[in-house]
C-alpha positions in Angstrom: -12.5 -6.1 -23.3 -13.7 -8.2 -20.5 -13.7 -12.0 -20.0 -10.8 -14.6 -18.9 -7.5 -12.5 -17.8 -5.4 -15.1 -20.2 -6.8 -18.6 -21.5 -4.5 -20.6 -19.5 -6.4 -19.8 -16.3 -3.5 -18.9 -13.5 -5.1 -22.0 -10.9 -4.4 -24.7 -13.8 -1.1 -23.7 -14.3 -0.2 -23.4 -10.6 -1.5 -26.9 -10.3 -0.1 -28.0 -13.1 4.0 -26.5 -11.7 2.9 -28.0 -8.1 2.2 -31.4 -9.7 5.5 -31.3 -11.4 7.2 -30.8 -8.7 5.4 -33.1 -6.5 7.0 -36.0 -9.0 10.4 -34.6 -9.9 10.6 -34.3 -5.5 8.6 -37.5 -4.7 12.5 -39.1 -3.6 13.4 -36.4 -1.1 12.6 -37.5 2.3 10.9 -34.0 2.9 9.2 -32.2 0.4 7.0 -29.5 0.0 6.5 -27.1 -2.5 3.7 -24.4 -3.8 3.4 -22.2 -6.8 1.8 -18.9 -7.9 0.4 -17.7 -11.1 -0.7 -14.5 -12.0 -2.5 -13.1 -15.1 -3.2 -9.6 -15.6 -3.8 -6.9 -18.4 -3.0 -3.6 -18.4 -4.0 -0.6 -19.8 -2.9 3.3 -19.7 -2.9 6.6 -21.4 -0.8 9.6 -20.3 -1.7 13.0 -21.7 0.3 16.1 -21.4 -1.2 19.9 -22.2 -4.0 17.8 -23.7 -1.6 16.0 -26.2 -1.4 12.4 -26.2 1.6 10.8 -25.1 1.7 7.2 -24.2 -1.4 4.9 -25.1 -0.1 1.2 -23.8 -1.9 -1.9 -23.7 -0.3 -5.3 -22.0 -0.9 -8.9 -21.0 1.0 -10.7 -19.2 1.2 -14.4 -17.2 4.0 -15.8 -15.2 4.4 -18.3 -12.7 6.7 -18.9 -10.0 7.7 -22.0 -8.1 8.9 -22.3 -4.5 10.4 -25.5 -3.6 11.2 -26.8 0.3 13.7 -30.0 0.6 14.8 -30.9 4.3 14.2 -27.4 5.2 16.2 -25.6 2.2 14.2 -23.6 -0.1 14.3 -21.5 -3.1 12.0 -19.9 -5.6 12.2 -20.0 -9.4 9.7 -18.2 -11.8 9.1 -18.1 -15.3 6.9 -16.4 -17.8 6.8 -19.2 -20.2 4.7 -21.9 -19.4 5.7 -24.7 -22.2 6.1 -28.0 -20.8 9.2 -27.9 -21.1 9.9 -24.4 -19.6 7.9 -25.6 -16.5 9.9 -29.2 -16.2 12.9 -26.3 -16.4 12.1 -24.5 -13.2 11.2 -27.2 -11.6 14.9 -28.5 -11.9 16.0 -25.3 -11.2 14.2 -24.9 -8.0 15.6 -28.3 -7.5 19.4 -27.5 -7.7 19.0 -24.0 -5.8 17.2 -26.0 -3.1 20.7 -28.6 -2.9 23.0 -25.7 -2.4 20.8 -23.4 0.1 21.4 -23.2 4.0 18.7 -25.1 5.8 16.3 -23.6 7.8 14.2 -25.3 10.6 11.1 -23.0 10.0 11.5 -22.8 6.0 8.1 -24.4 5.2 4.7 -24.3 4.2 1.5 -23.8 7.0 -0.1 -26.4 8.7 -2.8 -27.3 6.5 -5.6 -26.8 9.2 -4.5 -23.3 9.0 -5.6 -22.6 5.4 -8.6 -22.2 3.6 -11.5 -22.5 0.8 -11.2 -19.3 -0.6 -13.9 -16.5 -0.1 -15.7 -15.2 -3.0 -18.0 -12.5 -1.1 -15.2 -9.4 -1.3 -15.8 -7.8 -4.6 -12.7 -7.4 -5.9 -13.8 -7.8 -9.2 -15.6 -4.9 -11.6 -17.0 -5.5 -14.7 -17.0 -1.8 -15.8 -13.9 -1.3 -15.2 -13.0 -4.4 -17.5 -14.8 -2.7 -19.8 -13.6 0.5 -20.2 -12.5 0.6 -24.0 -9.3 3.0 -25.1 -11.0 6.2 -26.2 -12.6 6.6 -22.4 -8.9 6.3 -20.8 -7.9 9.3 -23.4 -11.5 11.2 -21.9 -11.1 11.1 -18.1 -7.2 11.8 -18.8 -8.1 14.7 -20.7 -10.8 15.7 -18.9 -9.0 15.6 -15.2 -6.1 17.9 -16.7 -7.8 20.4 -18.5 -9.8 21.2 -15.0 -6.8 21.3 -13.1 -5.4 23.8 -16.1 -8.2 26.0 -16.2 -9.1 26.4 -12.1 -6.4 29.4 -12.3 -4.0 31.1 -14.9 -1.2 30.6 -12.2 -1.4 27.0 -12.9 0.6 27.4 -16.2 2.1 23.8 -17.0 1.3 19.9 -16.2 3.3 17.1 -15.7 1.0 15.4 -17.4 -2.3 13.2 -16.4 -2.6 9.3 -16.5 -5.9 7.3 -16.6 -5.0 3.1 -15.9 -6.7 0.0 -15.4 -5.8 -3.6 -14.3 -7.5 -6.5 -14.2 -5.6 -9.5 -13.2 -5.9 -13.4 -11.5 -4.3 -14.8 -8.7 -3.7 -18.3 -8.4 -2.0 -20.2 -5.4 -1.8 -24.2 -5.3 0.8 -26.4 -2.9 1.3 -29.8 -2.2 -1.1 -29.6 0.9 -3.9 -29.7 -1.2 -4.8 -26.0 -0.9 -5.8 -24.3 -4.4 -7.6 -20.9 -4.7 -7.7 -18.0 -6.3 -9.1 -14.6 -7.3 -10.0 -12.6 -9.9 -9.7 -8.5 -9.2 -10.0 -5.1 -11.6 -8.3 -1.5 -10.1 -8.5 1.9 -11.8 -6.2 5.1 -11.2 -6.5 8.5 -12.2 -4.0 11.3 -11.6 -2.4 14.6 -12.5 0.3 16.9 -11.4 0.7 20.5 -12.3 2.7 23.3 -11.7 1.7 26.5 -10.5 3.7 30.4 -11.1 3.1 33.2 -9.1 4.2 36.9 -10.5 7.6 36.4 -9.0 8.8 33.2 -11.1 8.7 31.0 -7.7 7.1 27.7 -9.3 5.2 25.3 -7.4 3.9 21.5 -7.8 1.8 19.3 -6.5 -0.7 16.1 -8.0 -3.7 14.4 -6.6 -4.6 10.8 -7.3 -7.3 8.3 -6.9 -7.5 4.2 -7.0 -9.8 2.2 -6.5 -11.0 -1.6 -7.3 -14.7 -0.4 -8.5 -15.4 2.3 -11.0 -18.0 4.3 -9.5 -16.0 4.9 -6.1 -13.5 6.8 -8.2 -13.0 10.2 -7.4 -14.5 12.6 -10.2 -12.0 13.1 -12.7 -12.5 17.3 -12.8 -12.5 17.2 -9.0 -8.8 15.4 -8.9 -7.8 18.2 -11.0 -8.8 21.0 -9.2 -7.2 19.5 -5.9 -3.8 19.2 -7.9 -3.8 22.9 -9.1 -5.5 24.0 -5.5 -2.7 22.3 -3.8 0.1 23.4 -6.0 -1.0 27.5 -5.1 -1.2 27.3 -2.0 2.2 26.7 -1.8 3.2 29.8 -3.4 4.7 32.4 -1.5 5.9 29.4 0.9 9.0 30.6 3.2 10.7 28.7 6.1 10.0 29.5 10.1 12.2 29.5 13.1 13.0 26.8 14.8 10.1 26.0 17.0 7.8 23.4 19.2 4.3 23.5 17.9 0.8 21.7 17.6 1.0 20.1 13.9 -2.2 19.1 12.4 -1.6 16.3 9.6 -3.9 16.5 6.1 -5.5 12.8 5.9 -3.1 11.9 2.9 -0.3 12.8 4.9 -1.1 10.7 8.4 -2.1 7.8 5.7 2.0 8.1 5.4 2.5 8.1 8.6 -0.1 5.2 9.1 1.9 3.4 7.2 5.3 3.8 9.2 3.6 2.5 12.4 2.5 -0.4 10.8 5.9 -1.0 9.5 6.9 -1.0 13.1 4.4 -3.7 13.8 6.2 -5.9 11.2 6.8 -9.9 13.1 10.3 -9.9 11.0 11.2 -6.7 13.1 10.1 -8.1 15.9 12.7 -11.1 15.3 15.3 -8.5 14.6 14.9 -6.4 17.5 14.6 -3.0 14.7 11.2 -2.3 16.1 10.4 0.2 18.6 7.2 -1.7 19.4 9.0 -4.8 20.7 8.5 -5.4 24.0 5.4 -3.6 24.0 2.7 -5.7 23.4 -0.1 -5.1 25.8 1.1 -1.3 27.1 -0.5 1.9 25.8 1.9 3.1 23.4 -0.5 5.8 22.0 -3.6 7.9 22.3 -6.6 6.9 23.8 -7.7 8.2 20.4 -5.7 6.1 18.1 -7.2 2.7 16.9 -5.2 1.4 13.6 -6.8 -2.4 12.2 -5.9 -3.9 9.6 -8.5 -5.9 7.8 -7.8 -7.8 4.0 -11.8 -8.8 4.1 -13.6 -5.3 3.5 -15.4 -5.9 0.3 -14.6 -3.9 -2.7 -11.3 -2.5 -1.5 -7.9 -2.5 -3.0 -6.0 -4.0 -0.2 -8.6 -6.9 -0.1 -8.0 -10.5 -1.1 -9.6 -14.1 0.6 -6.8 -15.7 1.3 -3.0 -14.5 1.6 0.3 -15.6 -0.1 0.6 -18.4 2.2 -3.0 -20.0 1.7 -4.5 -18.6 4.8 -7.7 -16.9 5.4 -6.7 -13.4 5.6 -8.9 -11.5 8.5 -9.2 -8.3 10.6 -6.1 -7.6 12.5 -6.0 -4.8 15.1 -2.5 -3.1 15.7 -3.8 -0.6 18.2 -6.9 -0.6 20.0 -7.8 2.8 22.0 -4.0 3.1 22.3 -2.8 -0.2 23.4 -0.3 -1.9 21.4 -2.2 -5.0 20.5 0.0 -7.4 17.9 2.4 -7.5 15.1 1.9 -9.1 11.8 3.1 -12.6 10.6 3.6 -14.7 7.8 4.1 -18.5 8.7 7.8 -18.4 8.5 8.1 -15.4 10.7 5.7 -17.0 13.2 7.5 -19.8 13.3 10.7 -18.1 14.8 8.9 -16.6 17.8 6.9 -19.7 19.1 3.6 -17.3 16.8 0.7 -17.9 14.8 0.2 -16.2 10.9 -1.7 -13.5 11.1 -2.8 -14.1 7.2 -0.2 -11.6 6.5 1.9 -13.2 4.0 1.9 -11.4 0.4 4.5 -12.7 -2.3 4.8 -12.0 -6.1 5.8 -15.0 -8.2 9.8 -14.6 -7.5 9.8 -14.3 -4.2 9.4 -16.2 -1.0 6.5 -14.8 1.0 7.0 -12.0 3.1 4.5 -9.7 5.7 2.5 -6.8 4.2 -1.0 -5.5 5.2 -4.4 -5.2 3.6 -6.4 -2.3 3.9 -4.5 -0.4 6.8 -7.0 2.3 8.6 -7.0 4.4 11.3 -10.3 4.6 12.8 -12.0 8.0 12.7 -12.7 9.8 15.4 -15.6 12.5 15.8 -13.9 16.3 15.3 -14.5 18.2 12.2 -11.1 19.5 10.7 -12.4 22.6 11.1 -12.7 21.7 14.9 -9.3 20.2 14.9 -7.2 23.4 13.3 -9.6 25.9 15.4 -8.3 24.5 18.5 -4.6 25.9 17.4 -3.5 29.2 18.3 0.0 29.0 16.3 0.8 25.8 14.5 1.5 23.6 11.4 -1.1 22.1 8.7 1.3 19.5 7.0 0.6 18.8 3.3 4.2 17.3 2.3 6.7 15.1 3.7 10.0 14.2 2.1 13.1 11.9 2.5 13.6 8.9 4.7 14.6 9.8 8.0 12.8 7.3 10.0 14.5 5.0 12.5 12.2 1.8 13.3 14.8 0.7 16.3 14.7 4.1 17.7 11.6 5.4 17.1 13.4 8.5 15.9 11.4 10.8 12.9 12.9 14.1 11.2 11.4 14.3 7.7 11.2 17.5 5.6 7.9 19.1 5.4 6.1 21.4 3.9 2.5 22.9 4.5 0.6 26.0 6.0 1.0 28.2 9.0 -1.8 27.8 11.5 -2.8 31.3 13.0 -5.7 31.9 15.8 -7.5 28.7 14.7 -7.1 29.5 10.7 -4.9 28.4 7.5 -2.4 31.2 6.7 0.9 31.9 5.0 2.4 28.6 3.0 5.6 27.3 4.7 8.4 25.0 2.9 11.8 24.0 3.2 11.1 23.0 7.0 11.4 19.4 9.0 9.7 18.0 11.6 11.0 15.5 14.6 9.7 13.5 17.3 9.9 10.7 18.5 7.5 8.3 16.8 6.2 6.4 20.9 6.0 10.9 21.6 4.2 11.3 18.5 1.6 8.3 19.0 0.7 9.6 22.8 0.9 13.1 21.4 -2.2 12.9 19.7 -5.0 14.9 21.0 -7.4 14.8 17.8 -8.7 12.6 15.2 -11.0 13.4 12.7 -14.0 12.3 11.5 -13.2 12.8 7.5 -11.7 9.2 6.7 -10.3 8.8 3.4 -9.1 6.2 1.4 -5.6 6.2 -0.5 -4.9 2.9 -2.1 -5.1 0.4 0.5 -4.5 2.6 3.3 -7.5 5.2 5.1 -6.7 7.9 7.6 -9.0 11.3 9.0 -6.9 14.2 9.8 -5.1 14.0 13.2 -3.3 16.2 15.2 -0.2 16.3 17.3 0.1 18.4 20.6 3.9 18.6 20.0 6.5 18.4 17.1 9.7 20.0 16.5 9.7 22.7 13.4 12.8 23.6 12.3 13.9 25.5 9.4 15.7 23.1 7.0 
């Protein structure tokens, strides 16, 4: 069904809260406020051994409402939007605001920092908008019953899921600033579980997301990457402790991607629970390694034309050719360290805005990954990482792993039950290869890469 997200359009009803509170605050002798609306509708199907098993359709609309008075803030939200709900949360905002701690750099931007809103990114897909129930329950179907039939070892499915989202994004304050967006997003996945002639069982899934319909992956090829990657896991055994070359898969440096840019966070920074701090400027990594982060690419999911702040969101590099090059800010954030936003800010309705990125990427470099594993004599090919044992202060990494052993240059015997450790400044200037075979997951896009030198240990 496509057309208006919800017939109160989010931007009326943001403007409608800030102008509410703009009167109820009009006493204080500083007062700012801003609101955000979102509308969205959502659609799925989950099918398991080609049985139905969830069909679910939702709308939904909320608003929330930040309030600043004399430096004291809070946030209230809502998802009814009567008059009198709304004069409700604006009273509520009120009398959080009275009993908060104030805060010097609580505040909104400086209006010369934000912006019209951009309406050249694409976000929005009519076919996907379009895409009526009976199609979910096809590509669902359709993406587990090739993952099923790739092999007979691949004997049983957690099931596959087909979704869709369209939704609207309204921000207003009492700067004057109004603006918002309207954006679709498709998913398709399945996970399945594979049984070798022994009983060991193995599982793995595959995914993809994307804002428009004809950059999603084919259905029947997610599947056969779920069942490929669930067998060849069979037969997986630990190794010996040992220091060794480890190539990462492109979904699995898109992981680590993401911890580095975690690193790079300006509310880190504040803390001092950064390993980056104090390094702005030196060459922290590779020569090889350049990671940007850029909200304006057109047609991707972490794209938007402003952030949840107002400001005009842009291309931020982290690391260029290995030098450490910034950290990321929201307003607030900026404020503290004597900074400028970085159009970082993201927020949902209930909460005060925080730093996130946009479409995170680490720039590809020009190996094969053919080239890349050739050039090991004996050495890892990680597919899996688990648990949380990353230490943003230290720098410290020891995750559990899984993958495949790397023998004279090829893939061989599955490995599990294993973890690998660095130190995440080793790791960066341990890289010796990047690949040329960038993929997108979600918001975030990596190549293969590999490291000269991690710790594998037996777990």
């Amino acid at each position: 069904m496509s057309g208006p997200v919800d017939p109160v359009r989010p931007l009326d009803l943001a403007q409608r809260v800030v102008e509410k509170a703009k009167a109820a605050g009009a006493s204080f002798h500083a007062f700012q406020c801003d609101a955000v609306a979102v509308a969205s509708r959502d659609s799925s199907v989950t099918v398991r051994l080609q049985e139905i098993e969830t069909v679910e359709e939702a709308a939904s609309r909320a608003v929330g409402l930040r309030v600043i008075v004399d430096g004291r803030q809070s946030v209230v939200s809502s998802a009814d939007i009567s008059d009198e709900a709304l004069d409700q949360i604006v009273g509520d905002a009120l009398e959080l605001a009275a009993i908060a701690e104030p805060d010097e750099h609580a505040g909104l931007p400086n209006p010369a920092d934000q912006t019209a809103p951009r309406d050249d990114l694409q976000l929005y897909d009519e076919a996907i908008d379009a895409i009526a129930g009976q199609e979910r329950i096809d590509r669902a179907l359709a993406c587990e019953q090739a993952a099923m039939d790739s092999d007979k070892r691949i004997d049983n499915s957690g099931g596959s899921s087909f979704s869709t989202r369209v939704a609207e994004v309204a921000l207003a304050d009492s700067n004057g600033f109004s603006g918002s967006y309207l954006g679709t997003s498709a998913s398709l996945g399945v996970e399945v579980m594979a049984t070798d002639t022994t009983g060991q069982l193995r599982n793995d899934y595959s995914f993809t997301v994307e804002r428009q319909l004809h950059r999603l992956q084919d259905g029947a090829a997610v599947g056969r990457e779920a069942a490929a990657r669930a067998l060849r896991q069979l037969g997986a055994k630990k190794v010996e402790t040992t220091e060794v070359p480890v190539v990462w898969e492109p979904r699995i440096a898109a992981g680590f991607l993401g911890t580095v840019a975690g690193a790079a966070d300006g509310e880190a920074l504040y803390r001092r629970s950064t390993f980056l701090a104090g390094h702005e400027g030196d060459t922290v990594a590779s020569p090889l390694v350049t990671i940007v982060d850029d909200a304006r690419l057109p047609g991707r999911l972490g794209s938007r034309p402003f952030d949840g702040e107002g400001i005009a969101t842009r291309r931020n590099t982290l690391l260029q050719d290995g030098v450490f090059q910034t950290f990321l800010f929201d307003t607030y954030n900026a404020r503290r360290l004597g900074r400028t936003s970085t159009g970082s800010a993201v927020r949902d309705v209930g909460s005060l805005p925080g730093i996130g990125t946009g479409n995170l990427i680490l720039q590809p470099g020009g190996r094969t990954p053919e080239e890349i594993i050739g050039g090991v004599k004996n050495g890892l090919y990680i597919t899996s990482l688990m648990g949380f044992g990353v230490n943003l202060t230290t720098g410290d990494f020891s995750r559990g792993a899984a993958g495949l052993w790397i023998r004279d240059g090829q893939l061989a015997e599955p490995v599990s039950e294993i973890n690998v450790s660095g130190n995440l400044l080793d790791m960066l200037a341990s890289i010796d290869a990047v690949g040329l075979d960038l993929q997108w997951f979600g918001s975030t896009a990596a190549p293969t890469l590999r490291m000269s030198k991690l710790t594998v240990s037996g777990a």
